[in-house]
One Martini backbone bead per residue (centre of mass of N, CA, C, O) as a GRO file, in nm:
protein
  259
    1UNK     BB    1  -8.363  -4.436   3.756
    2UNK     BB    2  -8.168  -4.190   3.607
    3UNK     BB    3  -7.884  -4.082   3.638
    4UNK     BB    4  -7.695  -3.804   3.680
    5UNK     BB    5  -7.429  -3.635   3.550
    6UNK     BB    6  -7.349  -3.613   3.830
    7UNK     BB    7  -7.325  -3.826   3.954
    8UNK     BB    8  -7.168  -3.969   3.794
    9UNK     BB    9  -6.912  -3.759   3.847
   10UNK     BB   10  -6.860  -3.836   4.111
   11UNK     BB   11  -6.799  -4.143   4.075
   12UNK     BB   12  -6.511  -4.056   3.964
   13UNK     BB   13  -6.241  -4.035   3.949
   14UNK     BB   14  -6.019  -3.743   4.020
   15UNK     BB   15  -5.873  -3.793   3.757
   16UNK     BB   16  -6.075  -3.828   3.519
   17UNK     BB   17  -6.190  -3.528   3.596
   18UNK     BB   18  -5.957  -3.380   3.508
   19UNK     BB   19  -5.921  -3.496   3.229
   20UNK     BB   20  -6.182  -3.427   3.104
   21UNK     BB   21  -6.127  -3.103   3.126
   22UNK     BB   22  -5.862  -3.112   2.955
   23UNK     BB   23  -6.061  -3.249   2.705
   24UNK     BB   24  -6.235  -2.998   2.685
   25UNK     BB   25  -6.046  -2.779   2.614
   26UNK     BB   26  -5.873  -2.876   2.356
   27UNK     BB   27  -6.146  -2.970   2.202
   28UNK     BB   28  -6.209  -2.622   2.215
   29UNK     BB   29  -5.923  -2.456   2.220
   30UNK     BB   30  -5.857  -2.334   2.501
   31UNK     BB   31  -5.636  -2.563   2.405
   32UNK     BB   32  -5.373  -2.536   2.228
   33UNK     BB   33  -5.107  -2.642   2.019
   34UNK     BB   34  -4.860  -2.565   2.273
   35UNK     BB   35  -5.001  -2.561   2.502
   36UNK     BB   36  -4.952  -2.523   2.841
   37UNK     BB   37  -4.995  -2.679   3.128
   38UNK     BB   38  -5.068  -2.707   3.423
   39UNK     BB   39  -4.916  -2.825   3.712
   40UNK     BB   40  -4.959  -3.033   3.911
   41UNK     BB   41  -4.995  -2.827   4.178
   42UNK     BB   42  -5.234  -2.640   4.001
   43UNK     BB   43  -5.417  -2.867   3.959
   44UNK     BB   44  -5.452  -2.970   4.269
   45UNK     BB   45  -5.557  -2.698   4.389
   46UNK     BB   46  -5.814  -2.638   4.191
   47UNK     BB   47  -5.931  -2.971   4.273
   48UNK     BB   48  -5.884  -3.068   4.541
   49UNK     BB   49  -5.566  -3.271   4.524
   50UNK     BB   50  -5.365  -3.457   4.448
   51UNK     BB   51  -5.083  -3.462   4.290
   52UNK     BB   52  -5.106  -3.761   4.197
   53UNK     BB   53  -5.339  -3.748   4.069
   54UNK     BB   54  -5.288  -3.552   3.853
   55UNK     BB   55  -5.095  -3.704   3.723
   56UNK     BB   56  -5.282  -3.908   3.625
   57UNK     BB   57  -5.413  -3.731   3.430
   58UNK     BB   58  -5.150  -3.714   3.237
   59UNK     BB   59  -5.139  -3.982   3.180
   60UNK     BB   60  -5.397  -4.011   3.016
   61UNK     BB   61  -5.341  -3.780   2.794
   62UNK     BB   62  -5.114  -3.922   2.707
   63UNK     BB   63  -5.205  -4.229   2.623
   64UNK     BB   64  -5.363  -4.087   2.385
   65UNK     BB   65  -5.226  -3.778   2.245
   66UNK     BB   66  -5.246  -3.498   2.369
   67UNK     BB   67  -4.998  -3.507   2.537
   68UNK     BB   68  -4.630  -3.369   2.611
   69UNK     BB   69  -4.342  -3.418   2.737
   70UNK     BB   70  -4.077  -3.189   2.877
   71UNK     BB   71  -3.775  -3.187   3.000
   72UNK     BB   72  -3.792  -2.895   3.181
   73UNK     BB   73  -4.070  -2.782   3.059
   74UNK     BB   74  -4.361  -2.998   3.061
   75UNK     BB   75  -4.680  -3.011   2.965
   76UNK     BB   76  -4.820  -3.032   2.608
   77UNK     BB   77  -4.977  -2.980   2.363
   78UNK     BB   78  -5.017  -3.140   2.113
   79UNK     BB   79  -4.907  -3.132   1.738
   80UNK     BB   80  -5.006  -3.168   1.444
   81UNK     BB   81  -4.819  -3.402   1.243
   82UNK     BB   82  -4.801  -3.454   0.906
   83UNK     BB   83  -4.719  -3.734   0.707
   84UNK     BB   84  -4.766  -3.827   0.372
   85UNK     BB   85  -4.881  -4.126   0.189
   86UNK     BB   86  -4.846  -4.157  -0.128
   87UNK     BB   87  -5.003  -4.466  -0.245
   88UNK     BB   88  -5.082  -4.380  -0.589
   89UNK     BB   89  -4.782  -4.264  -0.677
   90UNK     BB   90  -4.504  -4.309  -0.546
   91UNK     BB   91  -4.404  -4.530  -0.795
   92UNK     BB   92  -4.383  -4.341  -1.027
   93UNK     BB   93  -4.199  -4.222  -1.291
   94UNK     BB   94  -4.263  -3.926  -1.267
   95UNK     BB   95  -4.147  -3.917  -0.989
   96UNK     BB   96  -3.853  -4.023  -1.026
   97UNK     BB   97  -3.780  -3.804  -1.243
   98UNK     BB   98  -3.688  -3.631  -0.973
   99UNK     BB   99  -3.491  -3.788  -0.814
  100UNK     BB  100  -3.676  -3.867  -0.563
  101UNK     BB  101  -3.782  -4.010  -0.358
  102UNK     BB  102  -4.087  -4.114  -0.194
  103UNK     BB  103  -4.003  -3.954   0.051
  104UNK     BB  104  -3.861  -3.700   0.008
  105UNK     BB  105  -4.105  -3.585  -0.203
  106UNK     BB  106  -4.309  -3.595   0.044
  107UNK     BB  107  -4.142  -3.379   0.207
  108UNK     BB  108  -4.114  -3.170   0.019
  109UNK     BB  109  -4.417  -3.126  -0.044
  110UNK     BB  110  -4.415  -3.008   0.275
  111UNK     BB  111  -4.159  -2.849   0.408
  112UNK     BB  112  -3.930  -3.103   0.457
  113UNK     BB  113  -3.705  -3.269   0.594
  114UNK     BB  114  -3.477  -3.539   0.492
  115UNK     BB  115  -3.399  -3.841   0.676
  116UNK     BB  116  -3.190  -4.126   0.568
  117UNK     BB  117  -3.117  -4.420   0.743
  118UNK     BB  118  -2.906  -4.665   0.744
  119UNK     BB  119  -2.859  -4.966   0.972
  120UNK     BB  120  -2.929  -5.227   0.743
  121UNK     BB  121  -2.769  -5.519   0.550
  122UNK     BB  122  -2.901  -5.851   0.550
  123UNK     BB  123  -2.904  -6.200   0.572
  124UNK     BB  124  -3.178  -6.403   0.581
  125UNK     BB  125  -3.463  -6.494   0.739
  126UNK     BB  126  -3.776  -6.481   0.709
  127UNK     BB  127  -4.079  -6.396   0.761
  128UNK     BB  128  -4.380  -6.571   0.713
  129UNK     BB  129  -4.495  -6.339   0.530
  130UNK     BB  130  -4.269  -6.298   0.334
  131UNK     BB  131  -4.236  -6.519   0.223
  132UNK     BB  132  -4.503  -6.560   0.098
  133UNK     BB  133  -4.478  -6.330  -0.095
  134UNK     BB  134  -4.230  -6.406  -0.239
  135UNK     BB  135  -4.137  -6.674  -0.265
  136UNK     BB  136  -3.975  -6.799  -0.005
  137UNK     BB  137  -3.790  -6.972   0.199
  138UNK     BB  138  -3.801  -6.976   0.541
  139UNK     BB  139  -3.556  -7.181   0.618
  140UNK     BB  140  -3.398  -6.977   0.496
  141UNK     BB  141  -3.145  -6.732   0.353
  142UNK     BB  142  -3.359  -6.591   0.096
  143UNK     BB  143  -3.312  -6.260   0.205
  144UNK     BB  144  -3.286  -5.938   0.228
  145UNK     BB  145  -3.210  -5.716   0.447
  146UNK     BB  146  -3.345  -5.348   0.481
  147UNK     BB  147  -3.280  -5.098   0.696
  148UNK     BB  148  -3.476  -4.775   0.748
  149UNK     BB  149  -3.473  -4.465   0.859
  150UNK     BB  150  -3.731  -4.185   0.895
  151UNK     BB  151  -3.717  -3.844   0.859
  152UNK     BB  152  -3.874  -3.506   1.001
  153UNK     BB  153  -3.712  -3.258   1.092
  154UNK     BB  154  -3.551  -3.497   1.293
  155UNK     BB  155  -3.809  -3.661   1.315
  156UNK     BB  156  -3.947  -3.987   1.355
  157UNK     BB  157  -4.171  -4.172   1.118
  158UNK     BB  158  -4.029  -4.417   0.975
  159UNK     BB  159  -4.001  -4.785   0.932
  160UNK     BB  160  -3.793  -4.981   0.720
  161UNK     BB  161  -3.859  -5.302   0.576
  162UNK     BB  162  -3.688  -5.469   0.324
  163UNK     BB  163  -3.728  -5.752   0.080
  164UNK     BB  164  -3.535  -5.937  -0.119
  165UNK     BB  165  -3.388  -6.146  -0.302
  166UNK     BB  166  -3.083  -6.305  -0.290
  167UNK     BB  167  -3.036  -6.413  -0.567
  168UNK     BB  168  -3.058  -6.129  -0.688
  169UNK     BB  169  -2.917  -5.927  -0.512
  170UNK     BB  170  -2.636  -6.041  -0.520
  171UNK     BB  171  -2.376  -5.905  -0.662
  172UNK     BB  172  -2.503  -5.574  -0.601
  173UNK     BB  173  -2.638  -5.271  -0.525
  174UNK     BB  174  -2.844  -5.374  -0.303
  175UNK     BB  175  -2.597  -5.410  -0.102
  176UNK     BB  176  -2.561  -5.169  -0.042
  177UNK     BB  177  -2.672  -4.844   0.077
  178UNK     BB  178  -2.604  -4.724  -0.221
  179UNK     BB  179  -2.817  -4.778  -0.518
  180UNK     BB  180  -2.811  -4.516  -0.705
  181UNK     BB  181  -2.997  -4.441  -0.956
  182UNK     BB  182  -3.365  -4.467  -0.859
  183UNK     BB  183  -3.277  -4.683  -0.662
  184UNK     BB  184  -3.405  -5.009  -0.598
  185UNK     BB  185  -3.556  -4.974  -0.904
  186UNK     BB  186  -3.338  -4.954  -1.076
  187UNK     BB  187  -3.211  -5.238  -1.011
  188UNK     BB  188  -3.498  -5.408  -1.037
  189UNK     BB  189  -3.485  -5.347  -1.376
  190UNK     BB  190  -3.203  -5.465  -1.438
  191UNK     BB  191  -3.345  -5.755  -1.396
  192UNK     BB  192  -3.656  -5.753  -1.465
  193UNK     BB  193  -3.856  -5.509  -1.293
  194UNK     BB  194  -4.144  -5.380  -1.356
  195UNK     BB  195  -4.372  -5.195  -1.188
  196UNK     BB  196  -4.724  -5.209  -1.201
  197UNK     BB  197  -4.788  -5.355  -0.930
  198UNK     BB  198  -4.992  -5.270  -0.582
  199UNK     BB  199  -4.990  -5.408  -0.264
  200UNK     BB  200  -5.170  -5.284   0.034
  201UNK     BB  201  -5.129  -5.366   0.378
  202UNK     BB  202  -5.343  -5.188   0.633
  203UNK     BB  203  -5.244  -5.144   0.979
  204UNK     BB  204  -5.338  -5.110   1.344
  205UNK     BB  205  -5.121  -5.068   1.617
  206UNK     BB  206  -4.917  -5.133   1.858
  207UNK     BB  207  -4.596  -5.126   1.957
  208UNK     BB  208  -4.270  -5.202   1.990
  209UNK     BB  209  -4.009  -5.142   2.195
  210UNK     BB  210  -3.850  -5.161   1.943
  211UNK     BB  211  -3.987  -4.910   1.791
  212UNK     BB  212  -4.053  -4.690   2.000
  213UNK     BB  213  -3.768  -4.612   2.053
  214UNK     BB  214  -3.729  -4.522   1.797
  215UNK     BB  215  -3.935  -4.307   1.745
  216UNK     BB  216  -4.068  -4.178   2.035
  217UNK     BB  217  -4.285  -4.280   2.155
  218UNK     BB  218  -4.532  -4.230   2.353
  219UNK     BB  219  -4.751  -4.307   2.532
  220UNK     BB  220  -5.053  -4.453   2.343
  221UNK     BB  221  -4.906  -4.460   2.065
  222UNK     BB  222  -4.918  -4.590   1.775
  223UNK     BB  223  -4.945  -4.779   1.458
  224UNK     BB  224  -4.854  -4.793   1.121
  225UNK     BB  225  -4.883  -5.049   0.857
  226UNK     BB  226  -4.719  -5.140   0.620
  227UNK     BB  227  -4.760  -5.413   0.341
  228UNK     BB  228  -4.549  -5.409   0.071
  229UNK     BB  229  -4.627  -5.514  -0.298
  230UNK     BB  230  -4.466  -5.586  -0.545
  231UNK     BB  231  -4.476  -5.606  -0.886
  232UNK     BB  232  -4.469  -5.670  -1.244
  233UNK     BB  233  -4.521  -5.792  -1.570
  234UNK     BB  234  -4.605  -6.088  -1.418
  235UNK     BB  235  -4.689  -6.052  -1.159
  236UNK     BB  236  -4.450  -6.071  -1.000
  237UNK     BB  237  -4.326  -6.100  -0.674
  238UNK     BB  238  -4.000  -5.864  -0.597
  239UNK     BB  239  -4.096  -5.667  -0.331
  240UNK     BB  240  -4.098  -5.602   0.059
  241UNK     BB  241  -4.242  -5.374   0.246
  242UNK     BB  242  -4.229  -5.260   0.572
  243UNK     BB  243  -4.384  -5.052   0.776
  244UNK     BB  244  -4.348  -4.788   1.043
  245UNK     BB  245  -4.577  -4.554   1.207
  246UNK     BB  246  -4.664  -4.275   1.287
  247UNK     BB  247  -4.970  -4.206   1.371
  248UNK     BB  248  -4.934  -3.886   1.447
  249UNK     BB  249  -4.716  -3.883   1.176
  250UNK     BB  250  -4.951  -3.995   0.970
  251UNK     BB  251  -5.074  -4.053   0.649
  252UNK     BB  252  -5.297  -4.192   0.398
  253UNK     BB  253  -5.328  -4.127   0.042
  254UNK     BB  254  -5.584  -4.199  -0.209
  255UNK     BB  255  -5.592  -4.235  -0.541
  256UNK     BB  256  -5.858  -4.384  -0.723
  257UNK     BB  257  -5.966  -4.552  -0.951
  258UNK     BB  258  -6.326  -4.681  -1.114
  259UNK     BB  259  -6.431  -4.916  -1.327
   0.00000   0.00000   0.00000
């Protein structure tokens, strides 16, 4: 005989009993966006369990990204916040031709302030995709690695960590923190890399404890990597760039021709 989902229902801790109550208000939006929770004691309570109980049920929709707490004032549900990354278009000689970057103006066109940190930029050894893709020795100094943050609205939304040929890039602007007008794919062009085609490799991962800690990501919230492969019009692989995205305030938008 199949039990009853009373049964089951009976079964669970009250932690989970409990989230599962807050997940289906959120879900029917009976708890809207923005609306605060009611308190670890008003949920114990409500519930007649302990403090620690509720407290427990708080931290399962935290760890979904359902939820986040805000120090002295509660935990809300969270409010979706997307920035896409529109794939398709992003490095069109169009788009730069409006003279910002494609995250600039990608948050343009959504009514968002963008704010790019350069945070580093340094001689290094690749780590071993990198070398793979650009075709440059993983065991030398063979690339530049520049490391950038990335701002919407004040919120953290995504690192890049860009590497391009040191043979090339050395005692150029690409060097510097500011590279010019068109930023370093104008610097690339000047080279002769002219991008004509690109390749993203887009997985989906848990943080690294120092991803965490710059997004400011909740528990339980992913992340997005692209891994971005600039191509020339020799086909030759000229820049690669690792994306590390908000899950949660990240979109990726393609739209591809099909011949």
């Amino acid at each position: 005989m199949t039990p009853s989902d009373s049964d089951h229902s009976s079964n669970r801790p009250p932690s989970r009993r409990i989230a599962e109550e807050l997940r289906a208000a959120i879900g029917t939006g009976r708890l809207a966006p923005g609306d605060k929770l009611p308190s670890e004691r008003a949920l114990a309570q409500q519930h007649g369990a302990a403090r620690n109980t509720a407290r427990e049920a708080i931290r399962l929709l935290a760890e979904e990204g359902l939820v986040t707490a805000r120090h002295g004032s509660g935990v809300f549900v969270r409010e979706p916040q997307r920035l896409f990354r529109f794939g398709s278009d992003r490095y069109s000689r169009r788009n730069r031709e409006t003279g910002l970057t494609p995250f600039r103006l990608e948050a343009d066109r959504q009514g968002k302030e963008a704010r790019i940190d350069v945070v580093g930029i340094i001689r290094e050894r690749p780590p071993q995709d990198i070398a793979e893709r650009l075709n440059v020795p993983v065991d030398e100094e063979s690339v530049l690695h520049r490391e950038n943050h990335y701002f919407a609205d004040g919120d953290p939304v995504q690192i890049v960590s860009t590497y391009l040929r040191w043979d090339e890039a050395q005692n150029t602007a690409l060097t510097e923190p500011r590279t010019g007008k068109d930023g370093i794919y104008g610097r690339l062009e000047e080279l002769g890399h002219v991008m004509t085609r690109a390749r993203d490799e887009i997985t989906a991962r848990m943080p690294t404890p120092a991803e965490a800690a710059v997004l400011g990501l909740p528990s339980g919230v992913p992340v997005l990597e692209v891994l971005h492969t600039s191509l020339d019009q020799e086909g030759e692989p000229f820049e690669v760039s690792r994306y590390v995205h908000r899950a949660d305030r990240t979109g990726l938008l393609y739209e591809l021709s099909v011949e």
